[in-house]
C-alpha positions as CSV (number, residue, x, y, z in Angstrom):
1,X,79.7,113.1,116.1
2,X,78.7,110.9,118.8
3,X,75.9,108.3,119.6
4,X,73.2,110.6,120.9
5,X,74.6,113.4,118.5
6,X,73.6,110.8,115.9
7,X,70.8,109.2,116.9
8,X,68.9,112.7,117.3
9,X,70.4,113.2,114.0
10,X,69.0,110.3,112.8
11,X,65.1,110.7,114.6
12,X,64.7,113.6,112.8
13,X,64.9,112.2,109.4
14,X,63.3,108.4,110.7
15,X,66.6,106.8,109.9
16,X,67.4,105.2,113.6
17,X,67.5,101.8,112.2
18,X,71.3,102.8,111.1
19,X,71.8,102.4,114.8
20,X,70.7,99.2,115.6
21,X,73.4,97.1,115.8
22,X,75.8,99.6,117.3
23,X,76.2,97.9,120.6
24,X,77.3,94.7,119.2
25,X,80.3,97.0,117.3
26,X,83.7,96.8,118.2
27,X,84.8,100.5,118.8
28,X,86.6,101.0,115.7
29,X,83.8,100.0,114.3
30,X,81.1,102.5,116.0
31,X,83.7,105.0,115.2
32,X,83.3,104.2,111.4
33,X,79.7,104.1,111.1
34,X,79.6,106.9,113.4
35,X,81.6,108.5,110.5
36,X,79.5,107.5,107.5
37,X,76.3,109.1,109.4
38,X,78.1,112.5,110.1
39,X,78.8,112.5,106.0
40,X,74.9,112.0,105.2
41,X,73.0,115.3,104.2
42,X,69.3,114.1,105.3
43,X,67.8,117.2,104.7
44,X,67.6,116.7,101.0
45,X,64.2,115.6,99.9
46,X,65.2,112.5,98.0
47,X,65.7,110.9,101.2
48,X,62.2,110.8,102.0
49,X,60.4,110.7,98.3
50,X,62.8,109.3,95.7
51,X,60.5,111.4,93.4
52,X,61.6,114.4,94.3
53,X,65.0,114.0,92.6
54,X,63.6,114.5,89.3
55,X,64.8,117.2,87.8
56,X,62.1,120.1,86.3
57,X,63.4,120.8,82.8
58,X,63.3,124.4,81.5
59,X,62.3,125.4,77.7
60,X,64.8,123.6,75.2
61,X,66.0,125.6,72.1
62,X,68.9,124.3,69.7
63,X,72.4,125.6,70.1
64,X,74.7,126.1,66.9
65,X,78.5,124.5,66.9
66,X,81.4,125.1,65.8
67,X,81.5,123.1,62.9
68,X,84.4,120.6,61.2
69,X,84.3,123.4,58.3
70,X,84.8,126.0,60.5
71,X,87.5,124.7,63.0
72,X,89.6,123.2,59.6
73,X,89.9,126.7,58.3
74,X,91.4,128.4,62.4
75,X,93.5,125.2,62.8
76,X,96.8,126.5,63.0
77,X,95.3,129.4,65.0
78,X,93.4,127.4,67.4
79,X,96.2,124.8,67.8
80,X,99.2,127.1,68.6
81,X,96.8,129.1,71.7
82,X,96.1,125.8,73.0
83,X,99.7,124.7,73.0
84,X,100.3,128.0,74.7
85,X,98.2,127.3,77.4
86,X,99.6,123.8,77.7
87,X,103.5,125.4,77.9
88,X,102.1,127.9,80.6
89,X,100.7,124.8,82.4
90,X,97.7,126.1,82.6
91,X,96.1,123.1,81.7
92,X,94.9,119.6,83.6
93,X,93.5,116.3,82.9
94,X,90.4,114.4,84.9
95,X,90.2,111.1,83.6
96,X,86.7,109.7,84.8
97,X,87.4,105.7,85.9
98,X,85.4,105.2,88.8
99,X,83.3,102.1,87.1
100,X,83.6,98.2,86.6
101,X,83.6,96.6,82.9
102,X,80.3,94.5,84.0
103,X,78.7,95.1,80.7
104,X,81.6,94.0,79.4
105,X,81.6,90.7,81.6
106,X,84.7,91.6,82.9
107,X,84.7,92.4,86.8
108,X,87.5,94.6,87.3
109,X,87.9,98.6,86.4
110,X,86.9,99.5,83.0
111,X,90.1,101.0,81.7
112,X,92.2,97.5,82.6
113,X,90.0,96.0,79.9
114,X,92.2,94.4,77.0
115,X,91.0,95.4,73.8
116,X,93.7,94.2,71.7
117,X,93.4,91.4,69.4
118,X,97.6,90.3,68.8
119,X,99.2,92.4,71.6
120,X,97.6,93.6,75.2
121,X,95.9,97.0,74.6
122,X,94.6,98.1,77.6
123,X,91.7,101.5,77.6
124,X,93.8,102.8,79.8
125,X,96.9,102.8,77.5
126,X,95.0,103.8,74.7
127,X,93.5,107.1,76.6
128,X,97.4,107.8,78.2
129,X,99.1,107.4,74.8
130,X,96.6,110.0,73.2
131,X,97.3,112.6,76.0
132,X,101.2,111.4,75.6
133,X,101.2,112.9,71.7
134,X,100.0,116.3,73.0
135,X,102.5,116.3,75.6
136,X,105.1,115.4,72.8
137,X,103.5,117.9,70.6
138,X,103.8,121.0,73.3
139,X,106.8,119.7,74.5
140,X,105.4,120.1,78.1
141,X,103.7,117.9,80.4
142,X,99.7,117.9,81.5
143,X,98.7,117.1,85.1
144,X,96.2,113.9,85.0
145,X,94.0,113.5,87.9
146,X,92.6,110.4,87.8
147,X,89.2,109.6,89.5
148,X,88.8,106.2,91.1
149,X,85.6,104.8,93.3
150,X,85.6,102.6,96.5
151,X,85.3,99.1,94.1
152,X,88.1,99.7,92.1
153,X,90.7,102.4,93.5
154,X,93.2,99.8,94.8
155,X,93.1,98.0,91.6
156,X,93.3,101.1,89.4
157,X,96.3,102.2,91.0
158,X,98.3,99.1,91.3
159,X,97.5,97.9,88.0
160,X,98.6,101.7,86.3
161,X,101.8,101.4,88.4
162,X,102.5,97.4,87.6
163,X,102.3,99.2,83.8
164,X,104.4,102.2,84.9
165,X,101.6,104.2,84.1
166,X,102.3,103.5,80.0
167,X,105.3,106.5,80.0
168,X,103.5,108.8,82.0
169,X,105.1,111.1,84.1
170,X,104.4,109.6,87.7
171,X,104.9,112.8,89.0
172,X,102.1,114.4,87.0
173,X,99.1,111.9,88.2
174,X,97.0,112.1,91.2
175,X,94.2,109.7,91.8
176,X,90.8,110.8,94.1
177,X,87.9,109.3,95.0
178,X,85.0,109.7,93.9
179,X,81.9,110.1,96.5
180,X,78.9,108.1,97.5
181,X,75.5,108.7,98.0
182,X,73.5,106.0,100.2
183,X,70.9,104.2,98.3
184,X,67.3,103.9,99.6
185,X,64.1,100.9,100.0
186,X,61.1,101.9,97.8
187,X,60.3,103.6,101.7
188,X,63.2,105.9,101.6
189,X,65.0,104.0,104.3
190,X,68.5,103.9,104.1
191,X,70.2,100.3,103.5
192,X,72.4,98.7,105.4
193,X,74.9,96.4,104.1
194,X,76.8,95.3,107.3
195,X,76.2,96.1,110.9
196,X,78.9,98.9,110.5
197,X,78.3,99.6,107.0
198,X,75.7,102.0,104.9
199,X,75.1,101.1,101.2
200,X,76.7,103.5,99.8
201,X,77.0,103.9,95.4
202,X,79.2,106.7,93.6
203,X,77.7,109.3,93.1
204,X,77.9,109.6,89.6
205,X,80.1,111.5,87.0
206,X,78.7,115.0,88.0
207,X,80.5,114.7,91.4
208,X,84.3,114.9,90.3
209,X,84.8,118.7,90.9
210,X,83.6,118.4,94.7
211,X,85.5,115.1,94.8
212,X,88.7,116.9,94.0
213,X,88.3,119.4,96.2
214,X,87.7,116.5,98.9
215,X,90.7,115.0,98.2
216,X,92.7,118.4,98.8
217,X,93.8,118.3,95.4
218,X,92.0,122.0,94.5
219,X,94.4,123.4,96.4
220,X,97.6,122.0,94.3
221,X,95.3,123.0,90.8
222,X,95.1,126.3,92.2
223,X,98.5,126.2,93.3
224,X,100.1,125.3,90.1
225,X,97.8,127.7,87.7
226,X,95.7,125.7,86.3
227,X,92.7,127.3,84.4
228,X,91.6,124.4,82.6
229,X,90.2,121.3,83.2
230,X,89.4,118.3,80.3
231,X,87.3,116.3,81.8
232,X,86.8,112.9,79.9
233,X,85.2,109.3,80.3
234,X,87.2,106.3,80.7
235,X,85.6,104.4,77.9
236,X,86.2,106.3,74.8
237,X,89.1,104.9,73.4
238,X,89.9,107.4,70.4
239,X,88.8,109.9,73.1
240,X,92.0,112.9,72.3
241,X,92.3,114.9,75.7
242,X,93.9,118.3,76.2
243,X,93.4,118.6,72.5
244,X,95.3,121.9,71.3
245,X,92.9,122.8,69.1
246,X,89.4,121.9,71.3
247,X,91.4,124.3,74.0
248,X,92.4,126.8,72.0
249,X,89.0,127.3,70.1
250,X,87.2,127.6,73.6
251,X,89.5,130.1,75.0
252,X,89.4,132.3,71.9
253,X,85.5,132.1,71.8
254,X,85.5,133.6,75.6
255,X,83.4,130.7,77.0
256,X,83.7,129.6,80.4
257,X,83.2,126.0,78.8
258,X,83.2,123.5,75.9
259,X,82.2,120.2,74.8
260,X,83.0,118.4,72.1
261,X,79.9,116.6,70.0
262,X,79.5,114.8,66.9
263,X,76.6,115.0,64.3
264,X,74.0,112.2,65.2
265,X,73.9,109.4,63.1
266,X,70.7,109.1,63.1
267,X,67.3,111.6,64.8
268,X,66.9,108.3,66.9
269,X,70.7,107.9,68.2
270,X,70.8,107.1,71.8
271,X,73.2,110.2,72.8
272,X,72.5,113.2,74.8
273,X,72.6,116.9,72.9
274,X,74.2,120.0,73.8
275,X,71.6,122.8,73.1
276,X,70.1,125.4,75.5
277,X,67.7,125.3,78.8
278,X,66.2,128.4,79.3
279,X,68.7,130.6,77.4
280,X,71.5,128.4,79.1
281,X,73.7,126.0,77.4
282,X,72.4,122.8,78.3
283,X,72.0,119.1,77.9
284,X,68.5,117.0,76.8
285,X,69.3,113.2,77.2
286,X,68.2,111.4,74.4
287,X,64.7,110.2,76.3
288,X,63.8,113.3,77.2
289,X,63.8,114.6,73.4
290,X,59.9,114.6,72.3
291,X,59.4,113.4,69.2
292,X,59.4,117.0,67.2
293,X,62.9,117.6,68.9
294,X,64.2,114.4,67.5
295,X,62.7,115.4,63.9
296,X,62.8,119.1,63.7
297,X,65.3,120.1,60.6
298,X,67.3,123.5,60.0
299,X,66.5,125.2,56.6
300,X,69.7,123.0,55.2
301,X,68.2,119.9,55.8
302,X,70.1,118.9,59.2
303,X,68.6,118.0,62.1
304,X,68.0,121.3,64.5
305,X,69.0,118.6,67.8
306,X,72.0,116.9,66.1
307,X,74.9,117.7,68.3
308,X,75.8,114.5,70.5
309,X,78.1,114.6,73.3
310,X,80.8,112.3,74.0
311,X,81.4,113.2,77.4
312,X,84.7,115.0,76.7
313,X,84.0,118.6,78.5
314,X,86.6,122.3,79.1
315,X,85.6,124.0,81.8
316,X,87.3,127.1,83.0
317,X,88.4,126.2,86.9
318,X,87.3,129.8,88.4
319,X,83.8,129.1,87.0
320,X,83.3,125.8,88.4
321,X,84.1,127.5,92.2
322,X,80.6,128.7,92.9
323,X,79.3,124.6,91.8
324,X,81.0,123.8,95.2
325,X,78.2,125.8,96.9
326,X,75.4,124.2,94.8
327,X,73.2,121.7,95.2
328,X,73.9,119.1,92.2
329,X,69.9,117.5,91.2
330,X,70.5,113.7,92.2
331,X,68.9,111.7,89.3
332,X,67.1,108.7,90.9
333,X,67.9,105.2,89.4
334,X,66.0,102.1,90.3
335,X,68.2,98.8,90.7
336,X,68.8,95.6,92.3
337,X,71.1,96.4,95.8
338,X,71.4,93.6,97.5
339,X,71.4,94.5,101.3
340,X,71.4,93.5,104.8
341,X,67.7,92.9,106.7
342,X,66.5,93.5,110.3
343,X,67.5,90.1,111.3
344,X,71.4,90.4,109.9
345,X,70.8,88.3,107.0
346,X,71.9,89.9,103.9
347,X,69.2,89.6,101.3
348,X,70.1,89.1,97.1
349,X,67.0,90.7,95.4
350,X,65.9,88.8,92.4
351,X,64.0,92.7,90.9
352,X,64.9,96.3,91.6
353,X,64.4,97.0,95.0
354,X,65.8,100.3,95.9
355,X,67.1,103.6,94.6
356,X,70.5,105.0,94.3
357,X,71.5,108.9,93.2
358,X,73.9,109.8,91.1
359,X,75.1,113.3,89.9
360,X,75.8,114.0,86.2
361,X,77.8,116.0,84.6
362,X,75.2,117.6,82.1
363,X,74.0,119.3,85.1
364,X,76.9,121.0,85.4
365,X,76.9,122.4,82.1
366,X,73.8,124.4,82.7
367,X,75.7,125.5,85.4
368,X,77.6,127.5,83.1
369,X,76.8,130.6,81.3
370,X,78.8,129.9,78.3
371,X,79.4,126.5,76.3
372,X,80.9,126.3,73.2
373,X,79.9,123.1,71.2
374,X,82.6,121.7,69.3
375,X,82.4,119.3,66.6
376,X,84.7,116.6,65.4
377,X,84.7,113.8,63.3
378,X,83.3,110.9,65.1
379,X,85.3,108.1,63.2
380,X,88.7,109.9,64.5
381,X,87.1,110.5,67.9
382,X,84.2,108.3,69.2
383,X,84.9,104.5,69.6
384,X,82.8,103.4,73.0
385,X,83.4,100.7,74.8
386,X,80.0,100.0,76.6
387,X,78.9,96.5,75.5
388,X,80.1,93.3,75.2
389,X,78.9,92.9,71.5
390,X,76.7,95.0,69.6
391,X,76.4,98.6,68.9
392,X,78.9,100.3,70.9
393,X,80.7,97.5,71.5
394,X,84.5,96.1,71.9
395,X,84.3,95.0,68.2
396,X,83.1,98.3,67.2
397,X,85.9,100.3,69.2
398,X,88.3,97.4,67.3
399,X,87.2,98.6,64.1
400,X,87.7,102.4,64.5
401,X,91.0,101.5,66.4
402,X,92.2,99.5,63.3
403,X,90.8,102.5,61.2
404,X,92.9,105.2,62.5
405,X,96.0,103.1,62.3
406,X,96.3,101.9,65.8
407,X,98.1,98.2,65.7
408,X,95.5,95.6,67.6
């Protein structure tokens, strides 16, 4: 793209401020922001009414799971297809890490946090280690991809090789970035945050599959037969990933796609729910429930909406192909961005001020035409690191740690 390739471009969407400075940039540096305009996709409505990201929800109806009952009596059934699949190496890793421990008060990646309390424990060592004991356990080794953002990639990567990647195979981890959306004022103009530089925020969790396949890396998944992908958050520290038996349950019950959920706690429990949109499988975040959602009860007493997710998700690689040719909905969020003004000054907002977009990776369950809903026991698998104190917190994920016999 050139200059008057752009700036038409740009007129048609009434984003020529991006241009401004251009003739004051070095050429390196009109070759960059050159590049960053050629990346933006205009067309999308959100650019012009931050409104009309919102996503239209569909008719909600509950969805059953597989139960702890249930999954205790196939165990050794489920388990010995998963480890199949593992041997046959038809299964990979995506470890989502592309965000800072801010909440935490600690401003570098998430998963060099140290949770330990009489040795370094890092949420990165704790999440390797539990992939390292199914690796032991098949006796075979699971790719990891490992998704990083602009902020933190260089950190990520030399602090997992100053570690030497806690025992794990070098060989078997790729890392990727993860993309960006450009965030917009309340007019839908797109901010600036240096002369040659766009604001530009990931673009959420529901971005990793396109990401990959930016990064070149679908090729080498197809290439070495992978047909499964575990996709997991960084912040779950009892999080168990390429679990045997979660695998081997979802490819015996034919679905394209799993996620693993625990019972809520609680009707009011701040976590999303696996159920079904429109006859789909589906995800209602935990504000959208109505108040006879969060209530309703099954014949037995339990609640109808009860199955949480933990953001630890199977899906079968050839049916997340035709997501590549979808539009994602981009979920509007409204935040302080600091940003550079007209005159070159760059501006700290004291209130939200603008809107970034971020995919999720909900959205991409409805995508699919099959989920199947897996529950475990959420003392042996859900310990979230998301606050510094609190529910949810470090001393919360300390607790469970010290539970399940992990030394601190």
């Amino acid at each position: 793209m050139n200059y008057q390739e752009a700036y038409d471009y740009l007129a048609a969407h009434q984003q020529t401020h991006l241009l401004q400075f251009y003739d004051t940039l070095s050429r390196p540096q009109q070759e960059s922001l050159l590049s960053q305009i050629d990346d933006l996709r205009l067309d999308r409505p959100q650019f012009q009414e931050h409104g009309a990201s919102a996503q239209k929800r569909g008719t909600f109806a509950p969805l059953e799971a597989m139960t702890l009952d249930e999954i205790a009596e196939n165990r050794t059934h489920y388990c010995e297809i998963g480890l199949c699949a593992i041997r046959e190496k038809k299964v990979g890793a995506v470890l989502l890490a592309g965000g800072q421990g801010s909440r935490l008060g600690f401003s570098h990646p998430k998963g060099m946090y140290n949770i330990g309390k009489t040795r370094d424990l890092y949420i990165f060592e704790c999440l390797i280690q539990n992939l390292l004991r199914v690796m032991e356990q098949a006796g075979a080794s699971v790719p990891l991809f490992i998704m990083t953002s602009l902020d933190n990639d260089t950190e990520t990567r030399a602090f997992l090789k100053a570690h030497n990647y806690f025992d794990y195979p070098a060989d078997d981890i790729r890392f990727f970035l993860q993309e960006t959306e450009p965030a917009v004022d309340e007019n839908g103009k797109i901010l600036m945050q240096a002369p040659d530089k766009l604001v530009l925020t990931p673009n959420g969790n529901g971005g990793w599959f396109s990401s990959i396949q930016r990064a070149g890396l679908l090729q080498e998944i197809v290439a070495i037969g992978i047909e499964w992908l575990n996709v997991f958050a960084v912040d779950n520290v009892l999080q168990q990933i390429a679990d045997p038996v979660f695998l081997g349950a979802t490819i015996d019950s034919s679905c394209v796609s799993g996620g693993k959920v625990v019972s809520k706690a609680v009707p009011d429990e701040r976590v999303g729910v696996l159920c079904l949109e429109d006859g789909k499988p589906s995800i209602v975040e935990y504000f959208e429930m109505t108040e006879e959602m969060r209530t309703r009860r099954c014949v037995d007493g339990s609640l109808a909406y009860r199955f949480g997710v933990i953001l630890n998700y199977l899906f079968r690689t050839d049916a997340l192909m035709h997501t590549l040719e979808s539009d994602f909905p981009l979920h509007a969020a409204h935040k302080k961005i600091p940003y550079m003004a007209s005159d070159g000054t760059l501006v700290q907002p004291e209130k939200p001020n603008a809107y970034k977009f971020e995919t999720l990776v909900l959205d991409m369950i409805h995508m699919q035409e099959s989920c199947l809903a897996f529950e475990v026991d959420r003392s042996k698998e859900f310990a979230p690191v998301k606050n510094a104190e609190g529910v949810d917190s470090v001393a919360t994920a300390q607790a469970l740690l010290a539970q399940n016999g992990v030394q601190l």
